[in-house]
DRENMAR-368639 format. One record per residue: residue in three letters; y, x, z of N, C-alpha, C in turn. Coordinates in Angstrom, 3 decimals, always signed. Atoms other than C-alpha are relative to their C-alpha. Example, Ala and Ser with C-alpha at 12.3 -4.5 7.8 and 13.67 -1.06 7.14 Angstrom:
2
@residu=ALA	n.v=-1.190	n.u=+0.890	n.w=+0.000	ca.v=-4.500	ca.u=+12.300	ca.w=+7.800	c.v=+1.200	c.u=+0.900	c.w=+0.000
@residu=SER	n.v=-1.190	n.u=-0.820	n.w=-0.060	ca.v=-1.060	ca.u=+13.670	ca.w=+7.140	c.v=+1.090	c.u=-0.770	c.w=+0.730
END
This chain:
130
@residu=UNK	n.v=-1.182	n.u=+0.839	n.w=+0.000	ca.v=+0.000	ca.u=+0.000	ca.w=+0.000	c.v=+1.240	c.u=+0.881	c.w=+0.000
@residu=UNK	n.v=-1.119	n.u=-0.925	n.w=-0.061	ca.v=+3.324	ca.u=+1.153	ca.w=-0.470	c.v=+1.246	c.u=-0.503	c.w=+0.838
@residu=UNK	n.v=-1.062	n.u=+0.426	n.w=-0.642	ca.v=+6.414	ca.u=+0.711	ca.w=+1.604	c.v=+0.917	c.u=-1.370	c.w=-0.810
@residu=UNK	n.v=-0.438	n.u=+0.437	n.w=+1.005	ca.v=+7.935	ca.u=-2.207	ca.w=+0.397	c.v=+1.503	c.u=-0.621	c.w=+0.504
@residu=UNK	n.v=-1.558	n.u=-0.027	n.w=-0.545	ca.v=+11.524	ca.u=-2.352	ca.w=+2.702	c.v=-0.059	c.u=+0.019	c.w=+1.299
@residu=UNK	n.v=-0.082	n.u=-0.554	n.w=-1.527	ca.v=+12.407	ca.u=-1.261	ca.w=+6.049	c.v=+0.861	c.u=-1.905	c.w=+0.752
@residu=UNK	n.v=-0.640	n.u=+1.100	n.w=-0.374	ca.v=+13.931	ca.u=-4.487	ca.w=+8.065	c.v=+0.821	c.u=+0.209	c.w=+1.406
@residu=UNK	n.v=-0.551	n.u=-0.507	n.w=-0.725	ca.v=+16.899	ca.u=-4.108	ca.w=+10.540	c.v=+0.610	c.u=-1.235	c.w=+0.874
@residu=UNK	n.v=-0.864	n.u=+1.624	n.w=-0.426	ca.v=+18.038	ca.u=-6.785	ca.w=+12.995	c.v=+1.124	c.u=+0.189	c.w=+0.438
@residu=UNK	n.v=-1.536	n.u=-0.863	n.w=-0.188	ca.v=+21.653	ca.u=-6.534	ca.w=+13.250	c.v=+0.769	c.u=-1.195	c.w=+0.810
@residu=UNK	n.v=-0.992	n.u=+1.265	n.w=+0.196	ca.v=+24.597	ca.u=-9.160	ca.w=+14.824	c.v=+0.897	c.u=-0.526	c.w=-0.582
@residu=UNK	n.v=-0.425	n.u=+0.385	n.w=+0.951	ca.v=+26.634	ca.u=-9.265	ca.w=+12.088	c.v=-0.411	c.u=+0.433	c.w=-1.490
@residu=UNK	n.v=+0.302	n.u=-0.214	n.w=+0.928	ca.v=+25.301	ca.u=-9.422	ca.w=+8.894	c.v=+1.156	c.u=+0.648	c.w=-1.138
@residu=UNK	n.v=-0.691	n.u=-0.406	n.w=+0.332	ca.v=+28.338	ca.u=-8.863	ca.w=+7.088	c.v=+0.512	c.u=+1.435	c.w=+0.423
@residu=UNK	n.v=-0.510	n.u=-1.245	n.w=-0.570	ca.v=+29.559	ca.u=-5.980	ca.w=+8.926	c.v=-1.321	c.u=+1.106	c.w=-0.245
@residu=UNK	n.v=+1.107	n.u=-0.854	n.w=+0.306	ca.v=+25.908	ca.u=-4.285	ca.w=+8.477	c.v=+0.044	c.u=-0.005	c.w=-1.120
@residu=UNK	n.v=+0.007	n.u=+0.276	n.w=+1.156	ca.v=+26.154	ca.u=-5.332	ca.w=+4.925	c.v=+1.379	c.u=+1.461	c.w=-0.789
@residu=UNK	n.v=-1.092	n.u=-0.512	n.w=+0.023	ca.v=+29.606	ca.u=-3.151	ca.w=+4.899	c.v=-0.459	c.u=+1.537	c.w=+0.103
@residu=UNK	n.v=+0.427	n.u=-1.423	n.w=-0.362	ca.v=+27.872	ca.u=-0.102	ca.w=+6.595	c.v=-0.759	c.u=+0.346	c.w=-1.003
@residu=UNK	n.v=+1.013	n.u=-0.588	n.w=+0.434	ca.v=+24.899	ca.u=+0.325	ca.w=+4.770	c.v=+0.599	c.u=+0.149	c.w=-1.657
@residu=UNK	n.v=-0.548	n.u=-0.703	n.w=+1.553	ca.v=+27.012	ca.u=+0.341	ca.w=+1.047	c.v=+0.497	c.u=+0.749	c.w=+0.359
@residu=UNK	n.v=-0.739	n.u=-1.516	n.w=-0.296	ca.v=+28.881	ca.u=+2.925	ca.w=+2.380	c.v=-1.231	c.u=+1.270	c.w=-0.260
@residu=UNK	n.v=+1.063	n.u=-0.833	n.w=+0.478	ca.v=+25.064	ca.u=+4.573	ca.w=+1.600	c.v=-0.238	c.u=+0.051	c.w=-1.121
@residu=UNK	n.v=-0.342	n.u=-0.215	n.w=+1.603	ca.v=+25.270	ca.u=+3.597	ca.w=-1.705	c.v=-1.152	c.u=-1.295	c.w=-0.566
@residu=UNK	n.v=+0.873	n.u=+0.915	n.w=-0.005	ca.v=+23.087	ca.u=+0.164	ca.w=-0.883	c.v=+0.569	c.u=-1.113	c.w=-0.373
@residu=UNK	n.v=-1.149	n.u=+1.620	n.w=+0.956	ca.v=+23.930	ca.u=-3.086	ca.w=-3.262	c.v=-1.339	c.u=-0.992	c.w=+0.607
@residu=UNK	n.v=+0.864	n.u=+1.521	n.w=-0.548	ca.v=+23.037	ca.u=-6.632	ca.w=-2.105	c.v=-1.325	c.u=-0.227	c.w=-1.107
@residu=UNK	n.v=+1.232	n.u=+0.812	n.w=+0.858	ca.v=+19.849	ca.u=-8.312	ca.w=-4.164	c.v=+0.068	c.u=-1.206	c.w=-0.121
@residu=UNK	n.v=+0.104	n.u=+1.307	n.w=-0.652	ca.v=+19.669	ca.u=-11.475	ca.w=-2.088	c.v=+0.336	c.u=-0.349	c.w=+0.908
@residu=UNK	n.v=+0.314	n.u=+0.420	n.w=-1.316	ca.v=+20.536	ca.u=-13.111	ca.w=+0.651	c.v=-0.257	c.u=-1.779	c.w=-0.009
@residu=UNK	n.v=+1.082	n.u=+1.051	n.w=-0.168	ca.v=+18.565	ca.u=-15.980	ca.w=+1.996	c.v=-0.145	c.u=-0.695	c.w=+1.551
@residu=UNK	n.v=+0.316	n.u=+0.179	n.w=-1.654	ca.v=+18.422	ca.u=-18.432	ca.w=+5.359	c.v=-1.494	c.u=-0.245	c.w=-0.214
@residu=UNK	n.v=+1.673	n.u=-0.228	n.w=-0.239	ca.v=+14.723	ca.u=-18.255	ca.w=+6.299	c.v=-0.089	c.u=-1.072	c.w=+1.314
@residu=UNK	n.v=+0.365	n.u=+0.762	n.w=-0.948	ca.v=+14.957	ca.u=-21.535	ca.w=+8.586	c.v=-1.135	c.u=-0.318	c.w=+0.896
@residu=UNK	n.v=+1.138	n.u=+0.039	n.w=-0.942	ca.v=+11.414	ca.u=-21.413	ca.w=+9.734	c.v=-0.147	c.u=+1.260	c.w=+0.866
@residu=UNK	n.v=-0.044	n.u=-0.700	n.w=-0.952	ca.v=+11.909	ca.u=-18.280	ca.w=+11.035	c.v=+1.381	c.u=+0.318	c.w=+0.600
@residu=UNK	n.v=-0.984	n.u=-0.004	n.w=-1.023	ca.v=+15.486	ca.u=-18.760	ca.w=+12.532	c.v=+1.152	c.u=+1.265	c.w=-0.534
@residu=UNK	n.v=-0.594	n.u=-1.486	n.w=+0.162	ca.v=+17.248	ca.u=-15.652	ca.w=+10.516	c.v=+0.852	c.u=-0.513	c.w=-1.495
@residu=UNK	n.v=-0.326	n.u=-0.538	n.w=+1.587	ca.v=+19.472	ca.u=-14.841	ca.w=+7.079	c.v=-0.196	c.u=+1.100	c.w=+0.647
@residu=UNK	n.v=+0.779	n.u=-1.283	n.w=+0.056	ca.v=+17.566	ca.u=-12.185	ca.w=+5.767	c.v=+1.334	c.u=+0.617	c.w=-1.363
@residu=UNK	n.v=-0.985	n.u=-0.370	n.w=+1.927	ca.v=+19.859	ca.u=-9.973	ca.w=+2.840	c.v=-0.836	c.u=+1.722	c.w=-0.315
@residu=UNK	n.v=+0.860	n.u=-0.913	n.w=+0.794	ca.v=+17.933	ca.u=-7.864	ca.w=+0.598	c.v=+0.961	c.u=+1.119	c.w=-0.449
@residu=UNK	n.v=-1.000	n.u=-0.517	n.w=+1.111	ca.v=+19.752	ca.u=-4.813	ca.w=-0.273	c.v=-1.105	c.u=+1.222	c.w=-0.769
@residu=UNK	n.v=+0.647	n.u=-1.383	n.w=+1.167	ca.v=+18.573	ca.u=-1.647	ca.w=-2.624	c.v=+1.000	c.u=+0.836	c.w=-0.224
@residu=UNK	n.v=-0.522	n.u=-1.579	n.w=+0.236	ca.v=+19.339	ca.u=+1.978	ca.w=-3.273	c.v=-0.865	c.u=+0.482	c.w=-0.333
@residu=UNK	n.v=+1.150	n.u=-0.700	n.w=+0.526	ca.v=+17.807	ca.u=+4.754	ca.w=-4.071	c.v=-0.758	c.u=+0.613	c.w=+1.101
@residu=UNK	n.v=+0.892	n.u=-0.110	n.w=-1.085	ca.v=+16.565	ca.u=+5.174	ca.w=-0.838	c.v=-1.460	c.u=-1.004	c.w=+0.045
@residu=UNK	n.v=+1.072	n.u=+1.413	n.w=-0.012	ca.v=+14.451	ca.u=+1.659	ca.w=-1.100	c.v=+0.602	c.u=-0.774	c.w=-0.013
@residu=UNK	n.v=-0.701	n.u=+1.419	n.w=-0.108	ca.v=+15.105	ca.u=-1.744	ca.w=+0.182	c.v=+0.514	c.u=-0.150	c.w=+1.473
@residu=UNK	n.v=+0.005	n.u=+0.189	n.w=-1.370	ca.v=+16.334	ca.u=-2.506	ca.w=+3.712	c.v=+0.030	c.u=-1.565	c.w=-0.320
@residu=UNK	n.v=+0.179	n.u=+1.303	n.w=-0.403	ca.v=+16.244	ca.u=-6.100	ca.w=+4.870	c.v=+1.195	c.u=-0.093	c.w=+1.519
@residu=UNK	n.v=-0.916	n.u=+0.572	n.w=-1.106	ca.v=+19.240	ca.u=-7.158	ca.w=+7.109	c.v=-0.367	c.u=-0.715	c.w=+0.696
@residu=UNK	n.v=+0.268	n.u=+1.280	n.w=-0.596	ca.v=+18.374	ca.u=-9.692	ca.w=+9.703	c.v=+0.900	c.u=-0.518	c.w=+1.029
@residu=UNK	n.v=-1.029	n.u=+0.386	n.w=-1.015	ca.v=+20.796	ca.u=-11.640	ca.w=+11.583	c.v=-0.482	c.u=-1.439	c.w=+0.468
@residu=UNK	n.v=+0.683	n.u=+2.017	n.w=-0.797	ca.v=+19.518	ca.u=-14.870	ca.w=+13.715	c.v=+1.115	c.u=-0.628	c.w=-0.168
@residu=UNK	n.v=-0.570	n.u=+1.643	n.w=-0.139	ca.v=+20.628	ca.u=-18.549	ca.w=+13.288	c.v=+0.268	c.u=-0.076	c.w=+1.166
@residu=UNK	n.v=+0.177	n.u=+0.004	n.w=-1.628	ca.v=+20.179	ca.u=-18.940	ca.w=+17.162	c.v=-0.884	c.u=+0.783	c.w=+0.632
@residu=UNK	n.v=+0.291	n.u=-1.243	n.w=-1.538	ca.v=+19.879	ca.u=-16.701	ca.w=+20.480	c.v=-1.917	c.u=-0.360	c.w=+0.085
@residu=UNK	n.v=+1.614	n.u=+0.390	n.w=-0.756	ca.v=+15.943	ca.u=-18.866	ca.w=+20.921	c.v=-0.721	c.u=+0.168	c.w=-1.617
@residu=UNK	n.v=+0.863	n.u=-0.697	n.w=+0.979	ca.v=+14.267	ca.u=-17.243	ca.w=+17.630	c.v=-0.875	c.u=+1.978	c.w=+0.028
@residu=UNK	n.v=+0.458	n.u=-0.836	n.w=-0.220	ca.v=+12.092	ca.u=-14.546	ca.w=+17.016	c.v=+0.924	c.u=+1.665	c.w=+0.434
@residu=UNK	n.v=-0.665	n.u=-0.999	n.w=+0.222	ca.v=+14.618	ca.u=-11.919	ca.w=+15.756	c.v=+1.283	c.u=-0.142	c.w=+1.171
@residu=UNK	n.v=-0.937	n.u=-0.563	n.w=-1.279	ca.v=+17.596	ca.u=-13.029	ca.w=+18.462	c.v=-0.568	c.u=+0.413	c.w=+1.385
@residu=UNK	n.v=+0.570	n.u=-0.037	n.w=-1.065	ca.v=+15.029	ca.u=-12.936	ca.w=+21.364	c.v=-0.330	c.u=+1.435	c.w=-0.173
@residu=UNK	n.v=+0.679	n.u=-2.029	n.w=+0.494	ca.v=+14.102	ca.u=-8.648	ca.w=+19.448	c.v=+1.890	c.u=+0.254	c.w=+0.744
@residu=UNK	n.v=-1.063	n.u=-0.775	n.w=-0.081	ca.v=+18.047	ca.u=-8.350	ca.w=+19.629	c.v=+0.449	c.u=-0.067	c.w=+1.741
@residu=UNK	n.v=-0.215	n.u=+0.366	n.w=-1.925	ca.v=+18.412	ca.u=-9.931	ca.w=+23.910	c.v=-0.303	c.u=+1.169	c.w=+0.490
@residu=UNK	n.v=+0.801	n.u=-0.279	n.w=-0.767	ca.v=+15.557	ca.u=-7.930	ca.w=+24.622	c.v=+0.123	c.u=+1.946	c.w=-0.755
@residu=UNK	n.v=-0.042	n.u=-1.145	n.w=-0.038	ca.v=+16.216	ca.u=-4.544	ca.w=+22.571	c.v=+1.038	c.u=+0.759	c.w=-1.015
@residu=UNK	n.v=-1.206	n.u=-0.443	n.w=+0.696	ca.v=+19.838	ca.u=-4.221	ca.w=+21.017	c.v=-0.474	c.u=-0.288	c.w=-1.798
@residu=UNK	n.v=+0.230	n.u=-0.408	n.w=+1.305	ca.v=+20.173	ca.u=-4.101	ca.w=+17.017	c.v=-0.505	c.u=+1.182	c.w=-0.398
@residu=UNK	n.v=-0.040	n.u=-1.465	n.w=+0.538	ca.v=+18.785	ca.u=-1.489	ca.w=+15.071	c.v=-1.777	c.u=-0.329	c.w=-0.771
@residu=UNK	n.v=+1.512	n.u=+0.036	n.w=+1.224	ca.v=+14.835	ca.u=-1.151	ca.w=+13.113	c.v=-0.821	c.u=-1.373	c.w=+0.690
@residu=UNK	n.v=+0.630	n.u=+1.364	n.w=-0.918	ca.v=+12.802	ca.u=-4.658	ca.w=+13.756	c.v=-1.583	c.u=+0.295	c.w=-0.541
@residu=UNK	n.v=+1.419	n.u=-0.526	n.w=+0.580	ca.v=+9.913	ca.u=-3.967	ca.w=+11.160	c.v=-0.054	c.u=+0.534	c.w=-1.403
@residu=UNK	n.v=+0.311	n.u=-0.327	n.w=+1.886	ca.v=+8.491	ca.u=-2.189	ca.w=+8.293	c.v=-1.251	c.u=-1.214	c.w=-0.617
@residu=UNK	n.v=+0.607	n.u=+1.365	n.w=+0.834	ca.v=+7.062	ca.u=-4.385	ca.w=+5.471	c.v=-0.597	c.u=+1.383	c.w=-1.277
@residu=UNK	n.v=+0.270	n.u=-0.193	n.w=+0.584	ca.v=+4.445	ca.u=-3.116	ca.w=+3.454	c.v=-0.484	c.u=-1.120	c.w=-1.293
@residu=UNK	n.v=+0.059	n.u=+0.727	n.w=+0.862	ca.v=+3.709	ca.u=-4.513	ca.w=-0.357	c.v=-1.434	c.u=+0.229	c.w=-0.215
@residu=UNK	n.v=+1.313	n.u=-0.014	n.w=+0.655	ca.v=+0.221	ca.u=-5.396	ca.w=-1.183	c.v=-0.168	c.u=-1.199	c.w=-1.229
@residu=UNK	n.v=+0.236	n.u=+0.921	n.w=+1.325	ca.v=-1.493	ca.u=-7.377	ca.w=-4.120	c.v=-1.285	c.u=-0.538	c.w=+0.424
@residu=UNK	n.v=+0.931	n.u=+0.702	n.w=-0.062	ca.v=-3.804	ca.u=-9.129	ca.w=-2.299	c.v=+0.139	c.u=-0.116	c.w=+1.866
@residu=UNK	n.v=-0.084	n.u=+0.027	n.w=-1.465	ca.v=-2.812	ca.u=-10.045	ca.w=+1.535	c.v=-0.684	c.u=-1.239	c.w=+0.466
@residu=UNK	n.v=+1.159	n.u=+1.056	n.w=-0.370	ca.v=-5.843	ca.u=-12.552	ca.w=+1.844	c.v=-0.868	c.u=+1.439	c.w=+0.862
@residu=UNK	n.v=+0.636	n.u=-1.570	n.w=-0.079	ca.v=-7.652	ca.u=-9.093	ca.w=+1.436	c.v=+0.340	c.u=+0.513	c.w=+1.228
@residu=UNK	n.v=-0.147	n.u=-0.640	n.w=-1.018	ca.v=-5.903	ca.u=-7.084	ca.w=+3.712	c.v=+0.463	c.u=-0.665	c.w=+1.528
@residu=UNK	n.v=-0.214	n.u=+0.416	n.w=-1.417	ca.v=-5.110	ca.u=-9.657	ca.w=+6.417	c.v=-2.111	c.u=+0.087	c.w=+0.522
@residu=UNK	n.v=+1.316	n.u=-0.313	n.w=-0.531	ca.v=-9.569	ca.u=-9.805	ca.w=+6.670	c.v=-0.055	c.u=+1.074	c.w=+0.504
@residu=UNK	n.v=+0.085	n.u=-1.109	n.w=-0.124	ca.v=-9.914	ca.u=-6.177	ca.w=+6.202	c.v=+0.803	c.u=+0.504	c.w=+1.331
@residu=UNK	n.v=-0.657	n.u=-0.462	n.w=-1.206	ca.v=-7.312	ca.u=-5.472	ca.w=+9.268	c.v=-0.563	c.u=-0.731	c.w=+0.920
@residu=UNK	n.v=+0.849	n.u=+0.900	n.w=-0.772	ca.v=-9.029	ca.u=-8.295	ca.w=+11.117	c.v=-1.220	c.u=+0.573	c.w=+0.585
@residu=UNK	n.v=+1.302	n.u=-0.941	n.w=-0.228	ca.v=-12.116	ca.u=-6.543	ca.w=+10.708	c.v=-0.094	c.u=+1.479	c.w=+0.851
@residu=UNK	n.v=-0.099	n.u=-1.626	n.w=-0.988	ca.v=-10.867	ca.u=-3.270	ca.w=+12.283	c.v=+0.671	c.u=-0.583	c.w=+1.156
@residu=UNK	n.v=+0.208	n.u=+0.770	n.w=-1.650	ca.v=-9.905	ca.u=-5.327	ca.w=+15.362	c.v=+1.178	c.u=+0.088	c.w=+0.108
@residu=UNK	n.v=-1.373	n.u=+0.067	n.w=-0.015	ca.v=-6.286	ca.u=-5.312	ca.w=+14.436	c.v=+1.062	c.u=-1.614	c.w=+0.620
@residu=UNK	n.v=-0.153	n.u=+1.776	n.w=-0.551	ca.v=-4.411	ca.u=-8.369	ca.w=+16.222	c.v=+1.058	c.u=-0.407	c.w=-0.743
@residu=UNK	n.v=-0.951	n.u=+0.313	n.w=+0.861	ca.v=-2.754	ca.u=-10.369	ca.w=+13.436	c.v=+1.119	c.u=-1.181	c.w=+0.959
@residu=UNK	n.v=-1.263	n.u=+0.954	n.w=-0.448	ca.v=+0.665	ca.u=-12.512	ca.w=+14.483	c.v=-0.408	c.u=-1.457	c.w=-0.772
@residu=UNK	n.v=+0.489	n.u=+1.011	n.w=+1.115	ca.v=-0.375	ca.u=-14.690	ca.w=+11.245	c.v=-0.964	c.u=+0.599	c.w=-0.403
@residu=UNK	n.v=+1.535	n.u=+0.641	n.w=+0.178	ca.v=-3.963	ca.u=-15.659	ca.w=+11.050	c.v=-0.058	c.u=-0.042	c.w=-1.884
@residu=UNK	n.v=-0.271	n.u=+0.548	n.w=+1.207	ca.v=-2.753	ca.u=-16.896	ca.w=+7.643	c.v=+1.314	c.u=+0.547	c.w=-0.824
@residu=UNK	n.v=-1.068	n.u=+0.041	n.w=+0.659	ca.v=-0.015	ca.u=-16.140	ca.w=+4.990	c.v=+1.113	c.u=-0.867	c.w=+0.697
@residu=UNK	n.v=-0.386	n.u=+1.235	n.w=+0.182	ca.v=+3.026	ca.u=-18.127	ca.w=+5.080	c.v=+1.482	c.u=+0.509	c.w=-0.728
@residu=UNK	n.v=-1.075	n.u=-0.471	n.w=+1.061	ca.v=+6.192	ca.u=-17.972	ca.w=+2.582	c.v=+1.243	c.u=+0.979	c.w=+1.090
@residu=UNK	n.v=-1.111	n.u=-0.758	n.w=-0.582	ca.v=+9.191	ca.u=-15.320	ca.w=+3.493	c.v=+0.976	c.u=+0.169	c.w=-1.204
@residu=UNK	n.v=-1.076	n.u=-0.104	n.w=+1.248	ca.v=+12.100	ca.u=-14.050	ca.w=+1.475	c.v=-0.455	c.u=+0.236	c.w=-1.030
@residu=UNK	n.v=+0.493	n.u=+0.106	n.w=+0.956	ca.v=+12.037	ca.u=-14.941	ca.w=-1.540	c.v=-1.167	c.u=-0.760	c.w=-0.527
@residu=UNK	n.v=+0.647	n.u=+0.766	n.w=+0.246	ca.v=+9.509	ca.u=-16.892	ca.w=-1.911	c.v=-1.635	c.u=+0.772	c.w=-0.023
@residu=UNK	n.v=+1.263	n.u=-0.472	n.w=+0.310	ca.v=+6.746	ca.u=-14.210	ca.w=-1.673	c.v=-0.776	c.u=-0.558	c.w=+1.898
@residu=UNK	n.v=+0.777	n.u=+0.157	n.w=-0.896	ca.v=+3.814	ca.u=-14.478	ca.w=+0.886	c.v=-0.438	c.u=+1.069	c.w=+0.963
@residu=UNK	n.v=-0.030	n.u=-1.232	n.w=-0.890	ca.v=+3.892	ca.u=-12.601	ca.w=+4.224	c.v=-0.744	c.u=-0.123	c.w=+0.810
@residu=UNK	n.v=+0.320	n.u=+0.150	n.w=-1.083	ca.v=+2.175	ca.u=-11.865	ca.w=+7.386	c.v=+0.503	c.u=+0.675	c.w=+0.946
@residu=UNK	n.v=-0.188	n.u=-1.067	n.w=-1.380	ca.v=+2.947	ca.u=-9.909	ca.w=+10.830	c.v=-1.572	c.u=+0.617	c.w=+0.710
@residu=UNK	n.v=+0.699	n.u=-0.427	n.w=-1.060	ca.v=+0.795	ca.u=-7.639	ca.w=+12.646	c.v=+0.355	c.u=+0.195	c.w=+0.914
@residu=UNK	n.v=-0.036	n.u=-0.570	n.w=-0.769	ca.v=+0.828	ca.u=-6.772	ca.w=+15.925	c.v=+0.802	c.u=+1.124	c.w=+0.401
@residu=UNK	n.v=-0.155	n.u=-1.901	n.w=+0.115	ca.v=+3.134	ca.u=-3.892	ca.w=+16.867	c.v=-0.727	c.u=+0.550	c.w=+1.061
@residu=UNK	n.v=+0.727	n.u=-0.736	n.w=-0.923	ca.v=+0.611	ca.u=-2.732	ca.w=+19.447	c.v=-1.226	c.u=+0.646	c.w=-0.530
@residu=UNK	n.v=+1.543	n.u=-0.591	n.w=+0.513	ca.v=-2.222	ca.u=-1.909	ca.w=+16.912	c.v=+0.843	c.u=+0.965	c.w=-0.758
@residu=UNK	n.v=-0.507	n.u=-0.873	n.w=+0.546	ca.v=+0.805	ca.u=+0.020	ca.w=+14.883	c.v=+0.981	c.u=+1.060	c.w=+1.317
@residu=UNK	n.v=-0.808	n.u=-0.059	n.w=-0.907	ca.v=+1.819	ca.u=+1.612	ca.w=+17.997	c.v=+1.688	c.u=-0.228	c.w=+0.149
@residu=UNK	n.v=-1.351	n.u=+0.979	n.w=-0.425	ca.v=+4.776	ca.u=-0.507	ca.w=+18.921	c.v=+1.017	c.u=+0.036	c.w=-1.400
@residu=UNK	n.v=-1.004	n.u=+0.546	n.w=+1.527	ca.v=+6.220	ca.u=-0.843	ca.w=+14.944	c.v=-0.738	c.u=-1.344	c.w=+0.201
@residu=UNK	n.v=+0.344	n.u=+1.316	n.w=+0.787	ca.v=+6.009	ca.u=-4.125	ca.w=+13.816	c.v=-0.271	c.u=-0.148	c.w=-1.768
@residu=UNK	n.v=+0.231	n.u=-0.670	n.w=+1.200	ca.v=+4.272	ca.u=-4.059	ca.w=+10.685	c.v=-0.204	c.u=-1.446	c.w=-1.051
@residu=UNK	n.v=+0.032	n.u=+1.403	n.w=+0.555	ca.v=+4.395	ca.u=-6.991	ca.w=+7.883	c.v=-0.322	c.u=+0.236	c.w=-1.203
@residu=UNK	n.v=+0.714	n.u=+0.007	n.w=+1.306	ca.v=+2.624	ca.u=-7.487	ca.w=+5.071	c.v=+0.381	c.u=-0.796	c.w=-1.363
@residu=UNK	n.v=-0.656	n.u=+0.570	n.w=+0.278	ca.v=+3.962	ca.u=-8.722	ca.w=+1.897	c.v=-0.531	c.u=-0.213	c.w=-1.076
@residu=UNK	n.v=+0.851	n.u=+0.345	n.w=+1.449	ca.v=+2.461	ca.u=-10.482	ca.w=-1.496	c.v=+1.251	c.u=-0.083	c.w=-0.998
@residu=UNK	n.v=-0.970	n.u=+0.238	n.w=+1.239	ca.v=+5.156	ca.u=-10.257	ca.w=-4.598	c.v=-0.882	c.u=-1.155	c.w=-0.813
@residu=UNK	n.v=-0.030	n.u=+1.377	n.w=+0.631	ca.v=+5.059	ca.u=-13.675	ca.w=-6.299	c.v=-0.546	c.u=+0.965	c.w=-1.661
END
């Protein structure tokens, strides 16, 4: 699998949006992700992709990461071409998945979460391109 964007949870999206072109990083997308409580904004460089994340409300996943451990890296997201596949296969090595199952993320592709305790303490997410 290959890296397929780093993800950063920030409190102002805009203002992170500001910093990170100053690296030489242009928007893609941005997107509210209501089931999981966030706008996500896709940017790109020639570094990769980062993933902005800024919560809707304080009682979601990503504002309850920012309460509990300031802004700054939330998870890496790897790209696979078959995350039926590799959610078993990690299953099978006794990995503890977050999602059992797929379920849509930015963009419309199909994601999961692992555990960050089987990646020692990253949060690691898995990602299907449409």
């Amino acid at each position: 699998m290959r890296l397929h964007h780093i993800a950063i949870a920030c409190t102002d999206l805009d203002d992170a949006r500001r910093r990170y072109r100053l690296l030489g990083y242009e928007e893609e997308a941005r997107q509210v992700i209501a089931e999981q409580g966030t706008t996500a904004l896709m940017m790109s460089g020639e570094g990769g992709r980062i993933e902005l994340l800024e919560p809707l409300t304080a009682d979601t996943p990503v504002g309850r990461f920012l309460e509990k451990r300031g802004p700054g890296l939330h998870h890496l997201a790897y790209a696979t071409s078959d995350i039926y596949g590799e959610l078993a296969r990690l299953h099978d090595l006794g990995a503890p998945l977050i999602d059992q199952e797929p379920r849509r993320g930015f963009g419309g592709h199909l994601v999961a979460f692992v555990h960050p305790r089987w990646f020692g303490g990253v949060l690691v997410e898995l990602v299907q391109e449409p």
